[in-house]
N, C-alpha and C positions, 0 to 999 in steps of 0.2 A: 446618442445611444440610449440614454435613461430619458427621455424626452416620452415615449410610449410609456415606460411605466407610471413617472409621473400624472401622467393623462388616465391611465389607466385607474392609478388610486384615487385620483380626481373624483372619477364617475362611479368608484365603487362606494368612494365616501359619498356623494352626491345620492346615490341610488338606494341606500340604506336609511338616509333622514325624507328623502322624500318618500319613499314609502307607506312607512309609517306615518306621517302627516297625510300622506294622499289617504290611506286607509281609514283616519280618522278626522276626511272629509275639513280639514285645514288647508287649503286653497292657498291662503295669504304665506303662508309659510312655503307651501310649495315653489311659488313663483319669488320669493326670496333667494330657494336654495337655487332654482335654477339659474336666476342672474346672478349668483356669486360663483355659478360652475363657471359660464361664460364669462365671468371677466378674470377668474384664473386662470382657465386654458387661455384667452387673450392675451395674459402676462406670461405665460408660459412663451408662444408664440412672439410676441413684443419684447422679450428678455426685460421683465420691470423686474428690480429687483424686488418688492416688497410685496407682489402678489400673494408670493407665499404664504407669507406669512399672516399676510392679512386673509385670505382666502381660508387657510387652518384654524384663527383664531376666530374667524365667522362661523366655519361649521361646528368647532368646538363648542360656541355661545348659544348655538341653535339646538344645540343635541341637550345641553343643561336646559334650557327650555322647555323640550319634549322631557327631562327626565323629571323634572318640575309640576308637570301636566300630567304624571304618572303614564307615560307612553314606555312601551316596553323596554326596557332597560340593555339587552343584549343589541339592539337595531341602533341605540343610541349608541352604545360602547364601540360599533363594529363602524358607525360615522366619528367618531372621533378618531378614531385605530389609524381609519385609513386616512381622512383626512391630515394627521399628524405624518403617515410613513410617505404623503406626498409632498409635505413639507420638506421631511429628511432628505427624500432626492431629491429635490432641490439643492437643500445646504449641501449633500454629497456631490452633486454634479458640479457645484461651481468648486469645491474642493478640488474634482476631478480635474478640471481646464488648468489650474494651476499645477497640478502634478505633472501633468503632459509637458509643461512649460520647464521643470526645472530638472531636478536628479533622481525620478522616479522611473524606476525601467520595468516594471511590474503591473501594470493601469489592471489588465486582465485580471491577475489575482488579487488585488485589493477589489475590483469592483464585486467577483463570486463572493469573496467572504464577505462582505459587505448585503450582498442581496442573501448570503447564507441568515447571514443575522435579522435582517428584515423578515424573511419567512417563518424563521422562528417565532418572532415575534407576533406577527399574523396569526400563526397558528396556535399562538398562548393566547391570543385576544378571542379568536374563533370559540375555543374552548371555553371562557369564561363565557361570551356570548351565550353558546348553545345551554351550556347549565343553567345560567338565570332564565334562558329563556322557557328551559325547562323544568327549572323550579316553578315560575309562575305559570305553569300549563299553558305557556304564550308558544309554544315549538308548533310549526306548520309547516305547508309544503313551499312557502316563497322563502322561508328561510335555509329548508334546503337546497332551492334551485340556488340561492343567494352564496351559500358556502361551498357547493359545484361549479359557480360560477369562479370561483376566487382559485381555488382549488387548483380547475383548468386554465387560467390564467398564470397561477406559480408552474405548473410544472411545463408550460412553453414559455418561461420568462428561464427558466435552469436548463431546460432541451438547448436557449438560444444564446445564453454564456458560459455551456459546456468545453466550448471549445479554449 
């Protein structure tokens, strides 16, 4: 059930450090991020347990990198953001299997308030994003299509655990 969003934050965290390296003509880093998308979605896919983690703690080490390099600081924060909320469902989904398994009659509403809390969160990182972005005169139109994209992604990810 959280198997799409996970993939989801994957490639949003994925799509926001490659960017900016693609933008600033870093190649080497590019094809970094892209073999560490595919071998998370892989373990996502393989159930490894430690993809996770390892795949978060790559995009994290790559984003301090670019933030190193002085590469714009909201694109780095919004690859760490997500790459970190694909970790958590992870940690939440295998929490999940185990709920289903013992005296938990509720799966539905722990998982809404749970996704309530992640969007929050989303939406305080977006916001910090978009400011520094616009403090350093760095705010353009891929970073809008970038927070449209996320945007419309939350409210059919709420439309599909309404129920």
């Amino acid at each position: 059930m959280l198997k799409p969003s996970r993939i989801a934050h994957i490639i949003l965290s994925a799509s926001a450090l490659t960017w900016v390296f693609y933008t600033v003509e870093e190649t080497r880093f590019v094809q970094i991020i892209l073999a560490l998308t595919c071998f998370w979605i892989l373990g996502i896919f393989n159930r490894w347990e430690r993809s996770s983690l390892l795949g978060s703690i790559s995009f994290s080490i790559i984003a301090l990198i670019g933030i190193f390099r002085e590469l714009p600081f909201g694109w780095m924060l919004a690859g760490i953001l997500f790459a970190y909320l694909a970790y958590d469902l992870s940690k939440f989904s295998r929490r999940l299997k185990f709920a289903e398994h013992g005296r938990e009659k509720n799966i539905a509403l722990i998982t809404r308030v749970h996704l309530s809390r992640i969007a929050l969160m989303t939406l305080l990182g977006l916001s910090i994003s978009t400011a520094t972005l616009s403090w350093q005169n760095q705010l353009d139109l891929s970073w809008g299509i970038f927070v449209g994209v996320v945007m419309l992604w939350w409210m059919g990810t709420f439309l599909m655990h309404k129920k």
